[in-house]
C-alpha positions in Angstrom: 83.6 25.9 -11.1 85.3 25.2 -7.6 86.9 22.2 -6.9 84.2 20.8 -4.5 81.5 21.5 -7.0 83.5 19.6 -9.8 84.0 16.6 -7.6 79.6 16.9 -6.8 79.4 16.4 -10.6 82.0 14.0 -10.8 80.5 11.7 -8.0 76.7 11.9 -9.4 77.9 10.8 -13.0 76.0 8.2 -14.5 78.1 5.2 -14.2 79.2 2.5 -17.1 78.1 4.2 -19.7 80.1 7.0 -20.9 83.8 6.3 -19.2 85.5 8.9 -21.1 83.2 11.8 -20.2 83.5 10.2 -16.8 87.3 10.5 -16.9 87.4 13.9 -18.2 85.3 15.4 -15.3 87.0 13.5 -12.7 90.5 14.8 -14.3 89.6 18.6 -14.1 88.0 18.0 -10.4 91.1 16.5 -8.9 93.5 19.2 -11.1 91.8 21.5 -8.7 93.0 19.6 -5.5 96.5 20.7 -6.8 97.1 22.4 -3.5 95.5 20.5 -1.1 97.2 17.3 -0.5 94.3 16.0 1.7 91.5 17.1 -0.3 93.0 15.7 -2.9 92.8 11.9 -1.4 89.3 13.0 -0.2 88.6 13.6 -3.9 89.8 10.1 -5.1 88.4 8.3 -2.3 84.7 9.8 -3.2 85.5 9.4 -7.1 86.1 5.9 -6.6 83.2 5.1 -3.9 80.7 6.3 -6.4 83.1 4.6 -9.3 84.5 1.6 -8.3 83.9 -0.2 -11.2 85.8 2.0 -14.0 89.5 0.6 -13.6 90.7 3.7 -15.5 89.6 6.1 -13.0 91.8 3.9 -10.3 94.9 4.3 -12.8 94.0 8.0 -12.6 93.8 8.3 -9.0 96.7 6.8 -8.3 99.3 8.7 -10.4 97.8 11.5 -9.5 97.8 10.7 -5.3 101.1 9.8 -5.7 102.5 13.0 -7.6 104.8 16.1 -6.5 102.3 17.7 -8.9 98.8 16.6 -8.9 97.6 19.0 -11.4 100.3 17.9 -14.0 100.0 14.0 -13.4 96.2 14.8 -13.8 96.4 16.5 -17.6 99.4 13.9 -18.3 97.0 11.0 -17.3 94.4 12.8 -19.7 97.0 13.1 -22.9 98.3 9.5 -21.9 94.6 8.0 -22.2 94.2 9.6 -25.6 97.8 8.5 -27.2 97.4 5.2 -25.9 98.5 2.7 -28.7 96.2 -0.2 -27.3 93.9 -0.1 -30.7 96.4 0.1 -33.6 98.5 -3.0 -31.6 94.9 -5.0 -31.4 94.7 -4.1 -34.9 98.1 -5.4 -35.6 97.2 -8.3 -33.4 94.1 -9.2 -35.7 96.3 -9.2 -38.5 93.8 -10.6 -41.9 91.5 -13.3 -40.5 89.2 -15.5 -42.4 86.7 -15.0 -40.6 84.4 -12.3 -38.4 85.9 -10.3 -35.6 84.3 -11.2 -32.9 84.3 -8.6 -29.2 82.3 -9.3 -26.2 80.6 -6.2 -25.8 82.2 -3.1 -27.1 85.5 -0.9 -26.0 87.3 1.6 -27.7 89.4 -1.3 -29.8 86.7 -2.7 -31.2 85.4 0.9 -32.3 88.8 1.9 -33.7 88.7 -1.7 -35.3 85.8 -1.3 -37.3 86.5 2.3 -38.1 89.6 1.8 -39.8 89.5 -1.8 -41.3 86.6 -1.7 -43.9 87.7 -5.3 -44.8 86.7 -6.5 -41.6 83.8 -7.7 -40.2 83.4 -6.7 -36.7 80.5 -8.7 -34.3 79.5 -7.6 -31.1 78.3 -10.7 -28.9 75.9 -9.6 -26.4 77.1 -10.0 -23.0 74.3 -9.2 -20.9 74.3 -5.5 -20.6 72.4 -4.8 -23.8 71.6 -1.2 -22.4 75.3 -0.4 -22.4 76.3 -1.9 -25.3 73.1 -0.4 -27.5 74.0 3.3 -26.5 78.1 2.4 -27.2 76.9 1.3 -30.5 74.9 4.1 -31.4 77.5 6.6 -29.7 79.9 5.1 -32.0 78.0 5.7 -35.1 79.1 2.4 -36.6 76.4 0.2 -38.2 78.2 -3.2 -36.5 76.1 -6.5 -36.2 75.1 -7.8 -32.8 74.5 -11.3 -31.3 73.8 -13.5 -29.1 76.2 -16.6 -28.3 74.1 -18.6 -30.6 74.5 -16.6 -33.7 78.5 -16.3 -32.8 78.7 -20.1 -32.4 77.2 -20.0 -36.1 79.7 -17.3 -37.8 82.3 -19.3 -36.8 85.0 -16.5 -35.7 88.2 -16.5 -36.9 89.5 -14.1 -33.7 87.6 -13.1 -30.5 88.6 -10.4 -28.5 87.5 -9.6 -24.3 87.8 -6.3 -23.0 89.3 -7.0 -19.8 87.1 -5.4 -16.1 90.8 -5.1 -14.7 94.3 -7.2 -14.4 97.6 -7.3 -12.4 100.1 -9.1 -11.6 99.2 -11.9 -13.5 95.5 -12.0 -12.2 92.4 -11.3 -15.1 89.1 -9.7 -14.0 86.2 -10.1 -16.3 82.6 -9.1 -15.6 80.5 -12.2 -14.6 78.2 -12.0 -17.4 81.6 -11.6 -19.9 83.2 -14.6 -18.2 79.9 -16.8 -18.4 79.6 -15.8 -22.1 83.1 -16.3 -23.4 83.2 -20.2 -21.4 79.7 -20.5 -23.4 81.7 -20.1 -26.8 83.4 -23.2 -26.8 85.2 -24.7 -29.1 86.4 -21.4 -30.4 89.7 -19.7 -31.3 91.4 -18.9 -28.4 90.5 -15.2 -27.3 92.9 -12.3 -27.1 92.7 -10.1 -23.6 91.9 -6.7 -24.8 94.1 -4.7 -21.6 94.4 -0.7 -22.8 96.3 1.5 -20.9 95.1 1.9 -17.7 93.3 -0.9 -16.7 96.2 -3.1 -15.2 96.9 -2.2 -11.8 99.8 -3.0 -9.0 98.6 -6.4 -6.5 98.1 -4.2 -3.6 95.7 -1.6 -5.9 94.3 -4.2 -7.5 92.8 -5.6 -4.0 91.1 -2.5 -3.2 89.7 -2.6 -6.8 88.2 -6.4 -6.3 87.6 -5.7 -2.6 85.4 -2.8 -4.4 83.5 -4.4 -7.2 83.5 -7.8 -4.8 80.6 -9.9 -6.7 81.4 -7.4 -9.9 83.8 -9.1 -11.3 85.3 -12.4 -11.3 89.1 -14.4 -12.0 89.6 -15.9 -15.0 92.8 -18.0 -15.7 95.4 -16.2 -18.2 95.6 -19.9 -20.0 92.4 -19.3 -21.4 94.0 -16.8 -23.9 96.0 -17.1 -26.5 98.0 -13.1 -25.2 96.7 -9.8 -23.5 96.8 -7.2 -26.0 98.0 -3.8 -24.5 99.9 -0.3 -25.5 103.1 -2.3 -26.8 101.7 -5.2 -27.9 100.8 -8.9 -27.7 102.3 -9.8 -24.3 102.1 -13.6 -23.0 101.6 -14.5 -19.3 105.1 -14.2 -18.3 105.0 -10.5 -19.4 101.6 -9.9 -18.9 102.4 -10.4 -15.3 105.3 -8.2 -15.1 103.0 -5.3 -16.5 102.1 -3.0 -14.1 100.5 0.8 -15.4 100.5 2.3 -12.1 102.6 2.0 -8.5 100.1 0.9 -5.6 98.7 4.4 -4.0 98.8 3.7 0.1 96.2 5.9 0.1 93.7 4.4 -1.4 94.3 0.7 -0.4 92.1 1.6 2.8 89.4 2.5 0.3 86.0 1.6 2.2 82.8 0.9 0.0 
């Protein structure tokens, strides 16, 4: 397949529901851009008008705009996605509650999570997109309970964990519907910030991503966690804001929607 005809695909992916396969496709396209510099930002400009919401594919597009050799930075970002630590240090984070495992909605953590610790109960809270989180159950092949904020109010959760939309430099993007349902929780243990690889960006990037998904995502405060948990850890809000996965990209910072 040519690289235009990868990039078609890529751009007519069915959004929020399947990010990996998402990822994968959009790798191989803008591989094939290895040689054309300005095809190449055409590539990630298209990717992310038709993505703007996966903060993943921003990380992506940026190392590989930026790189002597796109096609390299494009298979690294790939192996770098699948090594990434972020589940065995949430699962070091969770350490042996009393109590349920609570995640609003459902990431890759919270999969790993349930998969390798038996001794855990793992709750999904609905957060509004049942649709998503229904077909990442099934995907997942894991028989976890789901519920809404009344029945989590009632289990009592000993941790609760929030996939973060996107962060940097200090800043915490949450879906609206996420945000709404974890303020609805109180009193509760304070959450962790689930950040994998990826999905914390430089404060110029991180603009075009809000500037993107404006009305898509809202700012929470960092103080309403007790850490962000990412590829080397717990991190608190002085190094949580130091964090940054990618450089900015000039090119796309001019990213129209």
């Amino acid at each position: 397949m040519q690289p235009f005809e990868r990039l078609r695909a890529a751009v007519r992916w069915s959004s929020g529901l399947d990010e990996w396969s998402l990822l994968a496709e959009s790798i191989q396209c803008l591989a094939g851009f290895d040689e054309d510099p300005a095809g190449l930002v055409m590539a990630c400009r298209r990717l992310l008008v038709h993505h703007p919401g996966s903060v993943r594919l921003w990380w992506v597009c940026a190392r590989v705009a930026m790189a002597i050799d796109p096609a390299d930075a494009a298979w690294d970002a790939w192996d770098r996605l699948e090594l990434d630590a972020t589940p065995s240090r949430v699962d070091a984070a969770v350490g042996t509650p009393d109590g349920p495992v609570l995640t609003l909605g459902w990431d890759d953590s919270a999969e790993a999570l349930a998969r390798t610790r038996p001794d855990l109960e793992v709750v999904a809270l609905r957060t509004g997109d049942d649709a998503a989180l229904s077909l990442a159950l099934r995907r997942s092949e894991i028989g976890a309970r789901v519920v809404d904020v009344v029945g989590a109010t009632a289990l009592g959760p000993s941790v609760v964990l929030v996939p973060v939309a996107a962060a940097g430099a200090g800043t915490v993007l949450l879906a609206p519907e996420v945000a709404r349902t974890l303020e609805s929780l109180d009193p509760a243990p304070a959450p962790l910030l689930v950040a994998p690889l990826g999905t914390v960006l430089g404060a110029g990037l991180l603009g075009a991503y809000r500037r993107a998904n404006d009305g898509r995502v809202v700012a929470v405060p960092f103080d309403r966690f007790r850490g962000a948990v990412g590829p080397t850890g717990l991190a608190d809000h002085r190094s949580f804001s130091n964090r940054r996965d990618t450089p900015d990209a000039p090119e796309l910072l001019r990213l129209t929607i």
